[in-house]
FIKOL-146083 format. One record per atom (N, C-alpha, C): residue in one letter; x negated, y negated, z negated. Coordinates in steps of 0.05 Angstrom, whole numbers, plus 5000, padded with zeros to 4 digits. Example, Ala and Ser with C-alpha at 12.3 -4.5 7.8 and 13.67 -1.06 7.14 Angstrom:
2
a473651144844/a475450904844/a473650664844/s474350454858/s472750214857/s474249994843/
***
This chain:
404
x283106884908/x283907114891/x282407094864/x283907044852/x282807154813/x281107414813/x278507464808/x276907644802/x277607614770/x278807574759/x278907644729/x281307834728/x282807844747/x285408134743/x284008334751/x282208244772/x281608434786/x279308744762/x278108494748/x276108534734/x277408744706/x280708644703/x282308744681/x282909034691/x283909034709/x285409294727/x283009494727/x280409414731/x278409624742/x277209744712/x278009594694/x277209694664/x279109884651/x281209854662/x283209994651/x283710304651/x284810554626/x283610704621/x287110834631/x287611204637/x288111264646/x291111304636/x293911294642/x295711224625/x296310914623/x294710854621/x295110494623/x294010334653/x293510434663/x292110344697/x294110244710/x293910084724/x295509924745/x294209944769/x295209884797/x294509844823/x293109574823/x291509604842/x290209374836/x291909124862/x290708884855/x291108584862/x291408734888/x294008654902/x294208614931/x291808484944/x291008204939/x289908054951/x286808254949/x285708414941/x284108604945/x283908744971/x285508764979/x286508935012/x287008745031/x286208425033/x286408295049/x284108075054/x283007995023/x281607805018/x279007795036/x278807565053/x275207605068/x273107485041/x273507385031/x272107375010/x271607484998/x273407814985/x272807974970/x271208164987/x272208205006/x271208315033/x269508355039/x266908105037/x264308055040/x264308155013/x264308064990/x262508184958/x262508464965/x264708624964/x265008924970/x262808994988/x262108895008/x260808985031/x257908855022/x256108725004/x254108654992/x253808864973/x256808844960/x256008964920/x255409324933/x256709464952/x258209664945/x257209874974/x257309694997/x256409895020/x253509845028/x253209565023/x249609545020/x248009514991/x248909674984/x248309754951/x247610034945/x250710184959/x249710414950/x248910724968/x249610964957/x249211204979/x251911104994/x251811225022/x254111225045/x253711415065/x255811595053/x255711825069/x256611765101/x254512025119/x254811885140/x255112195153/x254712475157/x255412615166/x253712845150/x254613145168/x253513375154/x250413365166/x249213545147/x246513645158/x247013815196/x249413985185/x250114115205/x251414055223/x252213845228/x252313665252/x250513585269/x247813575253/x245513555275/x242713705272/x243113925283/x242814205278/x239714135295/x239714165319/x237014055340/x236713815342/x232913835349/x230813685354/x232913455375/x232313185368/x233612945387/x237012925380/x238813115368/x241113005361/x242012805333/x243412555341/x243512365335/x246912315320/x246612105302/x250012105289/x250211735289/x250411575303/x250211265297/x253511175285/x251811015270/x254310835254/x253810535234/x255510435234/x255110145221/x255510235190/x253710155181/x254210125160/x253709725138/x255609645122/x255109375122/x254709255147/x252409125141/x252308975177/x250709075185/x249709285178/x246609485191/x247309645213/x246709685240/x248009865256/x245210085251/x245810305242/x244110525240/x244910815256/x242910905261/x243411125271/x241011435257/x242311575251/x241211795235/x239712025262/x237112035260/x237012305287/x234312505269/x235412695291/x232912985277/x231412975304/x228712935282/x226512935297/x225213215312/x222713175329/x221613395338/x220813475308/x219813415296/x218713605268/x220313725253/x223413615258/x225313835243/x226413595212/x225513365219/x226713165195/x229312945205/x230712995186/x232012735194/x231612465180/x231712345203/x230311925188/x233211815193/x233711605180/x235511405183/x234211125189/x233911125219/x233110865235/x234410685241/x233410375243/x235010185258/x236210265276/x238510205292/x239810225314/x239109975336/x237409715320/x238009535342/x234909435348/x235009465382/x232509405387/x231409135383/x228109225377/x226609055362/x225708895386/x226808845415/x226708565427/x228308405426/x231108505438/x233208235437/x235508335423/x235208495401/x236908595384/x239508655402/x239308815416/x241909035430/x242409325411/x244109325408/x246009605395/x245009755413/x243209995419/x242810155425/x244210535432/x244110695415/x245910895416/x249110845401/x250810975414/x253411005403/x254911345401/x255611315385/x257311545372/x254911765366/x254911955375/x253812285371/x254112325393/x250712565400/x248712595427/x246512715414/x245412745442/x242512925437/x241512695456/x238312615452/x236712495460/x233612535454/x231312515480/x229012665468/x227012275465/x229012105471/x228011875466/x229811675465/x229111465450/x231811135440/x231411035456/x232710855484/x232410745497/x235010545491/x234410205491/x235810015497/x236309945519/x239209995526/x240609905551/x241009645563/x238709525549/x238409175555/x236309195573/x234509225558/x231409165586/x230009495576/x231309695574/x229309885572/x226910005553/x227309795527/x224809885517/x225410125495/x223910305494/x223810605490/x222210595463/x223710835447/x222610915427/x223111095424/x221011295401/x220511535390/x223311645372/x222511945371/x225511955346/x224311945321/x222311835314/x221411795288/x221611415290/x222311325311/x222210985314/x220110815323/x217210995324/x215810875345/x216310715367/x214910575380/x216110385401/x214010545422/x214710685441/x213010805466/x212910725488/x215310555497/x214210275518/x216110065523/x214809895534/x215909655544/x215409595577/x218009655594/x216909625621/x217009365628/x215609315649/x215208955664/x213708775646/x212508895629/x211108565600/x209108495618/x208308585648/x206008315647/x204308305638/x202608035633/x200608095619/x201008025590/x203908025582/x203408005557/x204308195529/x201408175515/x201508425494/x204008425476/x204508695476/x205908805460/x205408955442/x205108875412/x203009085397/x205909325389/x205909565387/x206909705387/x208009795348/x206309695342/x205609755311/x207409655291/x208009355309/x209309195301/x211709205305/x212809395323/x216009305333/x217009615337/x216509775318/x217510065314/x220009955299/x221210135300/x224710115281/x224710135256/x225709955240/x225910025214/x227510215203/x225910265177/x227810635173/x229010465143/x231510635141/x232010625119/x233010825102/x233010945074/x232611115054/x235111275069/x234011555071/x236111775074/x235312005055/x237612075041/x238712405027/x240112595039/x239712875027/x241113065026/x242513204999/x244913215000/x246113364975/x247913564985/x247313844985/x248114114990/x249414015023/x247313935041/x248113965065/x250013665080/x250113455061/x251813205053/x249312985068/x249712925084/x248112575095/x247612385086/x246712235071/x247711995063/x245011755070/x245111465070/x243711405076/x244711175062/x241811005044/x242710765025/x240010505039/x241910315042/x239910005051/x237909905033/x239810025007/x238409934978/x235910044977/x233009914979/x230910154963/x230810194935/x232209984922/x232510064893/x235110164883/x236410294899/x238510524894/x237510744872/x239010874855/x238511164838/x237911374857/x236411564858/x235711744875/x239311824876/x238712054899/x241912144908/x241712314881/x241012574874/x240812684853/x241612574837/x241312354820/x241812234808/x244612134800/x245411974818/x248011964828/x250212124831/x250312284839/x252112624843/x250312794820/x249712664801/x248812824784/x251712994766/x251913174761/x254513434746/x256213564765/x255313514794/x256913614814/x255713874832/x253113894825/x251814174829/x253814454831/x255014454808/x255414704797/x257914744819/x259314564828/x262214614847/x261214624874/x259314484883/x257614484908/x256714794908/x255014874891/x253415044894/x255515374894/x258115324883/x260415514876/x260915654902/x261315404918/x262015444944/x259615474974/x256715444963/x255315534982/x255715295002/x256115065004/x256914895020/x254514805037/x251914875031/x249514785047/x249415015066/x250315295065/x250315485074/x252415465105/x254215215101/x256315165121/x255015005149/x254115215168/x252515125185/x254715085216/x256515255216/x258715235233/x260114985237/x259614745256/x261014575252/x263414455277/x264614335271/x266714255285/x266513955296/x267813825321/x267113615326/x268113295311/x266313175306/x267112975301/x269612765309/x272112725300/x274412485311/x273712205292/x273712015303/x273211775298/x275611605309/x277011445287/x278711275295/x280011095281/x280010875297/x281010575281/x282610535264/x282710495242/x285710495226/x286010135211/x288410085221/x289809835211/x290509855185/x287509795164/x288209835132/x285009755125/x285709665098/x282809615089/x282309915079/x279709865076/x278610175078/x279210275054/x279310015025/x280010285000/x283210465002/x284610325017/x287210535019/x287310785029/x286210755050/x285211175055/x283311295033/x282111185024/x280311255004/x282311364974/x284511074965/x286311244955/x288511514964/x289211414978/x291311634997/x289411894997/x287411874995/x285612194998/x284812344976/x284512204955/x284112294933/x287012424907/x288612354916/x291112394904/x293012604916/x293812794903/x296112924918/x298912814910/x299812634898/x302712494890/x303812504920/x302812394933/x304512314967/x304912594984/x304412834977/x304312994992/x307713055003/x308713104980/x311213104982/x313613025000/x312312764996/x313512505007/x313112395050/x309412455042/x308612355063/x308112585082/x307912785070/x307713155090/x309113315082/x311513225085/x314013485080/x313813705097/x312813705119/x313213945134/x310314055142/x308313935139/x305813975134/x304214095117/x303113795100/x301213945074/x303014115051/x304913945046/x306614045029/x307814425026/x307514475054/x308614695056/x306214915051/x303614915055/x302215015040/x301814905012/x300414715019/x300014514980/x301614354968/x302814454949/x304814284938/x303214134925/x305113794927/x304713604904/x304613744867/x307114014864/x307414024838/x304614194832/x303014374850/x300314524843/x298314344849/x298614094845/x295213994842/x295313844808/x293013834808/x291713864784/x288613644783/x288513534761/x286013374759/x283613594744/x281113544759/x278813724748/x277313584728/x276413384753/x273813234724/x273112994736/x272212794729/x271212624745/x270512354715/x270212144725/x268911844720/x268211774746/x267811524738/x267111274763/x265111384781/x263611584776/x262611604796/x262511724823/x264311944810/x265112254830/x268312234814/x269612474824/x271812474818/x272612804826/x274213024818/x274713284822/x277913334825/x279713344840/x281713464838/x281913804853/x284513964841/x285114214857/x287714164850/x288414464873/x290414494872/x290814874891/x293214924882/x293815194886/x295615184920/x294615424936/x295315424963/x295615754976/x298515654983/x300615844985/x298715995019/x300316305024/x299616435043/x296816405046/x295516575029/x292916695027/x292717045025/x292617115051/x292017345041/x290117565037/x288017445020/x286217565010/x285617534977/x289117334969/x288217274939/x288017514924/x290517814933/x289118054918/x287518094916/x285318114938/x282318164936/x281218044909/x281617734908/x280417654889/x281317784860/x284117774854/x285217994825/x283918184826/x283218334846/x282418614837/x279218544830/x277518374847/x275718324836/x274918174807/x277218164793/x276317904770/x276517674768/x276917584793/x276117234798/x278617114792/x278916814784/x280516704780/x281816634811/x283416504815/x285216374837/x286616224831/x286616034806/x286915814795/x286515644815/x283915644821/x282815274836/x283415494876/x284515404879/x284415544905/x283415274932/x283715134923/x282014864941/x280314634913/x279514484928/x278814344911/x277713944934/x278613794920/x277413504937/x276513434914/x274013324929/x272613264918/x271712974935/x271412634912/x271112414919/x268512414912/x266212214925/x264312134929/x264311824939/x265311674919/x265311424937/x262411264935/x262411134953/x265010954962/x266911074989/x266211324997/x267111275023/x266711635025/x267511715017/x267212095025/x268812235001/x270712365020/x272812655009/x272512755014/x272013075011/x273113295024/x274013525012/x276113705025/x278213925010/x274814235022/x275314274994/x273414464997/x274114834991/x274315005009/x275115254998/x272715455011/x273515594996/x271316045012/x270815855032/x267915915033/x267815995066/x268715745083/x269615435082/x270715215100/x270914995085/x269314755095/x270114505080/x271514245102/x273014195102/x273513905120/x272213645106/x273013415116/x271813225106/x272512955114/x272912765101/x272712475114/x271412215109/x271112165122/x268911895116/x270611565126/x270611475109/x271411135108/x268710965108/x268810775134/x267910575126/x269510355134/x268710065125/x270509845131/x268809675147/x271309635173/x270609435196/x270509075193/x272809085173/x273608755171/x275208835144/x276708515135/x278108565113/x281308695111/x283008775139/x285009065137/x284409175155/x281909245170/x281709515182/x278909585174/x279509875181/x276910065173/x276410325204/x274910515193/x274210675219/x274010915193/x276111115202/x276811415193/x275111635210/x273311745203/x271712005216/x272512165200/x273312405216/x273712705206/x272312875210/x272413065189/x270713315211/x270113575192/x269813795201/x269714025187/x266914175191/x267214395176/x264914685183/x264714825161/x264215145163/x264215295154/x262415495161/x262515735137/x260415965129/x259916095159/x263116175165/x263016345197/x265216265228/x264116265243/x265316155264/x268016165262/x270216075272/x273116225287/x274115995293/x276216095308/x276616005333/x280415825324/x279315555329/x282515455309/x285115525322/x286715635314/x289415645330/x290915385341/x292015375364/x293915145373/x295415035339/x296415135331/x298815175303/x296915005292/x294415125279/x293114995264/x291914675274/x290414695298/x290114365306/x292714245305/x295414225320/x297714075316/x298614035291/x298114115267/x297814065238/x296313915228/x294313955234/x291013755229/x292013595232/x292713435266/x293213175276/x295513105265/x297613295258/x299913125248/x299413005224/x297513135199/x297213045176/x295412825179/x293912775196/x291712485196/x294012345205/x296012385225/x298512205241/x300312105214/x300212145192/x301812235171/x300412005152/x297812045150/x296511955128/x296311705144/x295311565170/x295011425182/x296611195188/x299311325182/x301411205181/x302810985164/x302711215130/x303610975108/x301010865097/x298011005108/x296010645094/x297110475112/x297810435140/x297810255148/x300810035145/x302810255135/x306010145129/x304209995096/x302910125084/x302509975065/x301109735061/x298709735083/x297809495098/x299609295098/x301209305115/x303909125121/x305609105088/x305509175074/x306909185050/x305608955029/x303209015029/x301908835015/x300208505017/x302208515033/x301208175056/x304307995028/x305208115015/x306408055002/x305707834983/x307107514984/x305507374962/x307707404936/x309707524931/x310607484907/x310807684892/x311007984908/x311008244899/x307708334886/x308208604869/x304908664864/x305808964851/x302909014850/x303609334848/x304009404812/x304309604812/x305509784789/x303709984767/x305010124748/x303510314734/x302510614749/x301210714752/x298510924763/x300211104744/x301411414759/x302011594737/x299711814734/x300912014731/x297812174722/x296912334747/x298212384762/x298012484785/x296012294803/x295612094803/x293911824809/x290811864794/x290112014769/x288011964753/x285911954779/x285212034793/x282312064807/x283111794826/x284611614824/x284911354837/x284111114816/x284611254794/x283711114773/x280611154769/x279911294771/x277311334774/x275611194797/x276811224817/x276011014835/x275910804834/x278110584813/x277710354805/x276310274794/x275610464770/x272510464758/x270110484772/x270810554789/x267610564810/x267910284819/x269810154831/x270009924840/x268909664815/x269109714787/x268409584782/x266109584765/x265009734763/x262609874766/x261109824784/x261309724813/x259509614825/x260109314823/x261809154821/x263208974820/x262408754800/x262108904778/x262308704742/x259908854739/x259109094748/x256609114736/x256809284702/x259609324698/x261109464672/x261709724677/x261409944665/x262410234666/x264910234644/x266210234643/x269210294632/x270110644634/x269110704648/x270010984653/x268611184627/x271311394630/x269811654607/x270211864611/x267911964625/x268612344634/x270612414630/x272112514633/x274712714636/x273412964645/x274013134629/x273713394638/x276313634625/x277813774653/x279613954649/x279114214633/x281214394633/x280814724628/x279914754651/x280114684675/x280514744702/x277014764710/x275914594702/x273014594710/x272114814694/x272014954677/x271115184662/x270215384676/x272415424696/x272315604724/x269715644733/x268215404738/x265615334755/x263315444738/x263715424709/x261615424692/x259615664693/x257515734703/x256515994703/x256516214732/x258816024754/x259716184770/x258316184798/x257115944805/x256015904817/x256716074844/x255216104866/x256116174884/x257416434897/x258816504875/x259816754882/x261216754905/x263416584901/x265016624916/x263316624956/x262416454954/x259616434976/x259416624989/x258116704973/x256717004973/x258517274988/x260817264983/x262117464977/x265117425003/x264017315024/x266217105040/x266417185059/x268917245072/x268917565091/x267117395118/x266017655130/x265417665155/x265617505182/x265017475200/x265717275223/x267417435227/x268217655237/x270917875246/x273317735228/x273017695209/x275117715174/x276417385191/x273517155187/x274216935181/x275016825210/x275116965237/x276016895261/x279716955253/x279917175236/x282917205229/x284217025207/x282716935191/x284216835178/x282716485178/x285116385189/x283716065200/x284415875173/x283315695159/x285115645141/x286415405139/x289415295131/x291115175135/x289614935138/x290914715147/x290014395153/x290214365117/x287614175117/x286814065093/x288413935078/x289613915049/x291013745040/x291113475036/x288713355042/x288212985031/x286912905062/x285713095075/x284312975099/x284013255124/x283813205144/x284713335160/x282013365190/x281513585194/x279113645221/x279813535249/
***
């Protein structure tokens, strides 16, 4: 594959953008750079704070070729530790659990939840210095309640990084969302940037959730907020709310009535009052990846049948054409097209791509009328977010780009 189209496409400014090189979504060659330049490079979001709420609960996942696993300690911290034990390198924990110690299912040898090594049964007489074969940690953040964990030690602090995105985080009180929902994890036949596009865009809603997203969120009410290569902001307006009087009589706008928000390389989520969902991409090989979902919010309630059979249909939905598009792009004579505006926060994503890639920023803030909203407003809406009684009644619709 020509890294010089590739290199053209990711420079390219909004109005003039193209889809990028097929051979991008297949290439093992590109495959590996991506997975050097981009997942062992940078932050990679890996779950909520509020997911692992108590002492010994744990979130494991691969990241690059690192199998890591994230746990909260007895002191109330969370580390981002090796996953693989420091004798005969066995994968140790899988998925999400509570544990008051790491034990390798090979020969047993045990460690602390800070990664200490606390024993080795059967050694005999021979020493095992302990000092030496604790787990390696590697760099973990928090941003308003957000996981992330980078291989890189010379990464930009997270702050840094998600630096201008405070003010929409903080709008919504999102560290405040301690209520959480369970994690789904599942295989998808696609390289991982295509859910990554498919999530960030509302153009396909139409098309791909006619009877779903569409019917709360239309394709024609979404709207671009703000973004560059590094983050990215869309909203959009969402039908059967009934508490938007409340907000008129209070003053408030109801302009942005959701909002997704990208964090790549690998995290969306549709954010409203009081509930955020979420999804996380990472990539297994060069056309499959592994889709984690998951939600939580201000106050408990209880999801309706209606509402889960929606959820699953819209992941069933989205799940569907990355992977018809998978199959689409095995194409050697066909190639893709012009990006309309509805696409901008995909375009922005390409700039991230090459931005880690070429090592070039091409990208140039965009900022809407639409972000104005946020300016000054900070967490009102938070603040002001009905009741567990209120929010057990009013459940709110399956997410538009990604689904609980």
């Amino acid at each position: 594959m020509s890294l010089n189209d590739l290199h053209r496409i990711t420079a390219q400014q909004p109005g003039e953008a193209e889809a990028l090189p097929f051979e991008t979504y297949r290439d093992p060659e590109h495959f590996e750079i991506e997975r050097r330049q981009i997942f062992a490079a940078d932050w990679v979001f890996v779950c909520m704070e509020a997911d692992l709420p108590d002492p010994g609960d744990y979130h494991a996942l691969k990241i690059a070729d690192e199998h890591v696993v994230v746990v909260r300690g007895s002191d109330g911290e969370l580390r981002a530790l090796s996953n693989v034990c420091r004798h005969r390198g066995a994968v140790m924990l899988q998925g999400s659990g509570n544990t008051s110690k790491i034990v390798c299912p090979y020969h047993a040898w045990t460690y602390g939840q800070a990664g200490a090594l606390q024993g080795v049964p059967h050694r005999g007489e021979v020493a095992v210095d302990r000092a030496t074969h604790c787990l390696p940690r590697f760099r973990l953040g928090t941003f308003f309640g957000l996981v992330f964990v980078s291989l890189d030690d010379d990464a930009p602090a997270l702050d840094e990084r998600f630096r201008g995105l405070e003010k929409y985080f903080a709008r919504y009180g999102v560290e405040r969302f301690e209520h959480r929902y369970p994690i789904d994890v599942q295989p998808w036949q696609a390289n991982w940037k295509l859910p990554m596009e498919n999530f960030v865009e509302g153009y396909h809603f139409f098309a791909v959730h006619p009877r779903t997203v569409e019917t709360a969120a239309s394709t024609r009410d979404c709207f671009y907020v703000e973004g560059h290569a590094d983050w990215s902001i869309t909203g959009g307006s969402q039908l059967d709310d009934p508490d938007t009087w409340k907000d008129w009589i209070r003053g408030r706008s109801r302009e942005v009535h959701y909002l997704s928000i990208c964090l790549p390389p690998n995290f969306v989520c549709n954010l409203y009052d009081g509930y955020m969902n979420w999804a996380r991409v990472l990539p297994t090989g060069p056309t499959t990846c592994e889709i984690a979902t998951g939600s939580c919010s201000l106050h408990a309630f209880q999801a309706s049948q209606e509402y889960i059979a929606i959820a699953e249909q819209t992941t069933a939905e989205d799940r569907e054409i990355c992977e018809m598009v998978q199959q689409g792009i095995s194409s050697r004579r066909s190639k893709g097209g012009r990006l309309v505006e509805l696409e901008r926060a995909v375009v922005d994503f390409h700039q991230y791509l090459g931005k880690r890639l070429f090592g070039e920023d091409h990208s140039r803030r965009f900022r809407t009328e639409h972000a104005d909203h946020f300016d000054g407003t900070c967490s009102a809406a938070a603040s002001e977010s009905p009741g567990p009684a209120a929010a057990s009644s009013r459940v709110p619709r399956a997410g538009p780009t990604c689904s609980a």
